[in-house]
C-alpha positions in Angstrom: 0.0 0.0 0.0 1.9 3.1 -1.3 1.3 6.9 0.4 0.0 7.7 -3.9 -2.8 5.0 -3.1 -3.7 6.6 0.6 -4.1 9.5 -1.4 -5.9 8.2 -4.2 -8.6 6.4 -2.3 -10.4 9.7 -0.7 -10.3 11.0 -4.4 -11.9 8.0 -5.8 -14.6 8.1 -3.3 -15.6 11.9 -4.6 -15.4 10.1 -8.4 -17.3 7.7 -7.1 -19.9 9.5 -5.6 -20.7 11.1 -8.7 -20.3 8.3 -11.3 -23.0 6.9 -8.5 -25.6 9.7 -8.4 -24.9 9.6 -12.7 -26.2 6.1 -12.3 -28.8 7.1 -9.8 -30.0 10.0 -11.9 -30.1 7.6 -14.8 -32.3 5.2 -12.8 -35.1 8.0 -12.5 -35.1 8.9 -16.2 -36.0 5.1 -16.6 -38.5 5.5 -14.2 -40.0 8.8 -15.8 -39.3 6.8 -19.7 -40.4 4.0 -19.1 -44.5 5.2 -18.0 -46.8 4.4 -20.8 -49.1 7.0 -21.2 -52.3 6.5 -21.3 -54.2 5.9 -24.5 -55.4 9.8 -26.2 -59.1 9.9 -25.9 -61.1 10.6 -29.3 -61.5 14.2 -28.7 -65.0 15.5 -29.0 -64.5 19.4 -28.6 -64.8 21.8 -30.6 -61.8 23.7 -32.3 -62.5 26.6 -30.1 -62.9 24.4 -26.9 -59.8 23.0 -28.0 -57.8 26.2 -28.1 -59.1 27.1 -24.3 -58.2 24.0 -23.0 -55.3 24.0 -20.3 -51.2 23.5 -21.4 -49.4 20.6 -20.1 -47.5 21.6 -17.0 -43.6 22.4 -18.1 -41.3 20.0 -17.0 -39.6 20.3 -13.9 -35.6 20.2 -14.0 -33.2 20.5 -10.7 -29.3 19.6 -9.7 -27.7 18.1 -7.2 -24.1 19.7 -7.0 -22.0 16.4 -6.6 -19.0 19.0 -4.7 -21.3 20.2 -2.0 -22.7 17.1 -1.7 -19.2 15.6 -1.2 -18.1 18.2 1.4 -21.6 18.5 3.5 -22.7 14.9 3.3 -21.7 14.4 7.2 -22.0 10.0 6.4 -20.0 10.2 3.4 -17.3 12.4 5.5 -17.2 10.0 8.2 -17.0 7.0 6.0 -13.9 8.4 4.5 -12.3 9.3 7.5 -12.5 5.9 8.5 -11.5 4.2 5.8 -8.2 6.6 5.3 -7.3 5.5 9.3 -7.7 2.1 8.8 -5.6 2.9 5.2 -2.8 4.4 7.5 -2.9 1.6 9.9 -2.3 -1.3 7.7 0.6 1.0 6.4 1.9 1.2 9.6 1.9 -2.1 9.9 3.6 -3.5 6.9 6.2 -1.1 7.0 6.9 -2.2 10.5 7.1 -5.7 9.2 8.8 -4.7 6.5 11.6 -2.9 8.4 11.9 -5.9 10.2 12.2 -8.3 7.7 15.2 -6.0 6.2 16.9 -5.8 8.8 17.2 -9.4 9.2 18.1 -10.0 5.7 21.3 -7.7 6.5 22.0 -9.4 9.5 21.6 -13.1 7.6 23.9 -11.2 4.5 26.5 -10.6 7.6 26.2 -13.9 8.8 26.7 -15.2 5.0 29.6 -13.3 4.4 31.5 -14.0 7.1 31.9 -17.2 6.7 31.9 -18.5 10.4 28.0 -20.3 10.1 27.5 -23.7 9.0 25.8 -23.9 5.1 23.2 -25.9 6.9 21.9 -23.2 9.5 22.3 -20.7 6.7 20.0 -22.3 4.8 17.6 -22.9 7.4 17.5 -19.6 8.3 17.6 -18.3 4.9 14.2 -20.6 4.4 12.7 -18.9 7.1 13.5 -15.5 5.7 12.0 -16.5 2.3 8.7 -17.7 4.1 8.4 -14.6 6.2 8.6 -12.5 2.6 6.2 -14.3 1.4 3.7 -14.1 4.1 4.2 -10.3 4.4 3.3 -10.3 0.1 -0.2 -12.0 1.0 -0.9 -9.9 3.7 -0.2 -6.7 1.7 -2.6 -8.4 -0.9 -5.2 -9.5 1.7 -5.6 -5.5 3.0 -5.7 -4.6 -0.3 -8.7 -6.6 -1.5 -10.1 -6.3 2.0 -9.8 -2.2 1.9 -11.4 -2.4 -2.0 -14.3 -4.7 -0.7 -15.0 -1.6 2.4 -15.1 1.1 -0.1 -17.3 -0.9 -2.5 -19.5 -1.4 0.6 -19.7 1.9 1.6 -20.4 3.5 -2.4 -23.4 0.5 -2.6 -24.7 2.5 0.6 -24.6 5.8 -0.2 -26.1 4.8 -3.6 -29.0 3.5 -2.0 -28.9 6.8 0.4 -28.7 9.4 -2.5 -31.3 7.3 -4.4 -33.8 7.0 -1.9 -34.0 10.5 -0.9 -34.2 11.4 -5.1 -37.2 9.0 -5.4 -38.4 11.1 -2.2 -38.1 14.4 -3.7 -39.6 12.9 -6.9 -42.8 12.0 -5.0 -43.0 15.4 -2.7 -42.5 17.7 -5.8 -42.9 16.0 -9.5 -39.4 16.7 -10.5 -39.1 15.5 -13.9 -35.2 15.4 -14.4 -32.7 15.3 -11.4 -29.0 16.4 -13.1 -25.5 16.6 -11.7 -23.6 19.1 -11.4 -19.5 19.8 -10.6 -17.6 22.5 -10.9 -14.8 22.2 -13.8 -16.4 18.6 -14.8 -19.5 16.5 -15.8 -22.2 17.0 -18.5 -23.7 20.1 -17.4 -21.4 22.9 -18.4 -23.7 25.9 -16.6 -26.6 25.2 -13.7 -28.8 28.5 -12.8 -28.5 28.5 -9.2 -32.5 28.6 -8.5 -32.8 24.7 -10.3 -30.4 23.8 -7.0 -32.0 21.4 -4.7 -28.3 20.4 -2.7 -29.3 21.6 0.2 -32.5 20.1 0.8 -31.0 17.0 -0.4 -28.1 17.2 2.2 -31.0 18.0 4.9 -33.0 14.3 4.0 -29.0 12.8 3.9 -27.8 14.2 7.0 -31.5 13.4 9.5 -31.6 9.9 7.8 -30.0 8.1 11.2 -27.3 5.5 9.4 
């Protein structure tokens, strides 16, 4: 586990976090799509009753700004907290271990060179050496995968978080089209700041008890 990967991870939860609500957002245009309307009636008025009668309602478009929600989302802050301390830890520990194991090896390299240790003790202890290595390898790979599985836990949660309280605002106010939005990336290149609806998505994020 490199000090680039402890890093990386933090960052990869905020590209995460918005390749998720993407999906999320994607989910309620299939939901809005996918309604069959219901069949025209034969229309029996008149061309002038026609012309009085009432306009579809416009549809109704609002964002989600995917950096606020980031940085306010008090969950997703605490989830990455902990994963980046349990990320330091197990960095902690294999370089301890890894110290260690060095430090030996120069001491066995010592031993080697000097000649004075039977071949047969060298190459016992040299064995041992070897299989220490290789433990510390399949450890390094076991907190790997087991740090990967965490985070893939904890995005599967805050999708179903973010997606539930979208299907919630869906219901409360008919929005038609959820969209995200992030500074300096994404699809929407400008968001009129009165279509926002980040904050009152925060507030359903943040009273939801987790």
């Amino acid at each position: 586990m490199t000090t680039e990967e402890n890093h990386l991870m933090p960052k990869q939860l905020s590209l995460a976090l918005q390749v998720l609500l993407l999906i999320a957002i994607g989910y309620l245009y299939y939901l809005h799509f996918s309604r069959k309307p219901a069949a025209a009636p034969t229309s029996t008025a008149s061309p002038s009753e026609e012309a009085t009668a009432p306009i579809q309602r416009a549809v109704r478009i609002a964002y989600i700004n995917v950096d606020t929600l980031d940085a306010n989302y008090e969950w997703l802050k605490q989830q990455k907290k902990a994963l980046e301390q349990r990320i330091q830890n197990a960095e902690r520990s294999l370089n301890n271990k890894k110290e260690a194991l060095m430090r030996d090896l120069e001491a066995f390299q010592k031993k080697y060179e000097s000649g004075t240790v039977p071949p047969a003790m060298l190459e016992k202890e040299y064995a041992a050496l070897a299989e220490r290595q290789q433990k510390l390898t399949q450890e390094e790979m076991r907190l790997g995968q087991q740090l990967a599985e965490e985070r893939e836990k904890a995005m599967n949660e805050l999708m179903a978080n973010v997606e539930a309280q979208l299907r919630s605002l869906q219901a409360q106010i008919g929005y038609d089209f959820i969209l995200s939005y992030s500074k300096g990336g994404g699809q929407v290149l400008y968001a009129n700041d009165s279509l926002d609806i980040t904050k009152r998505v925060l507030e359903l994020l943040n009273a939801k008890k987790n």
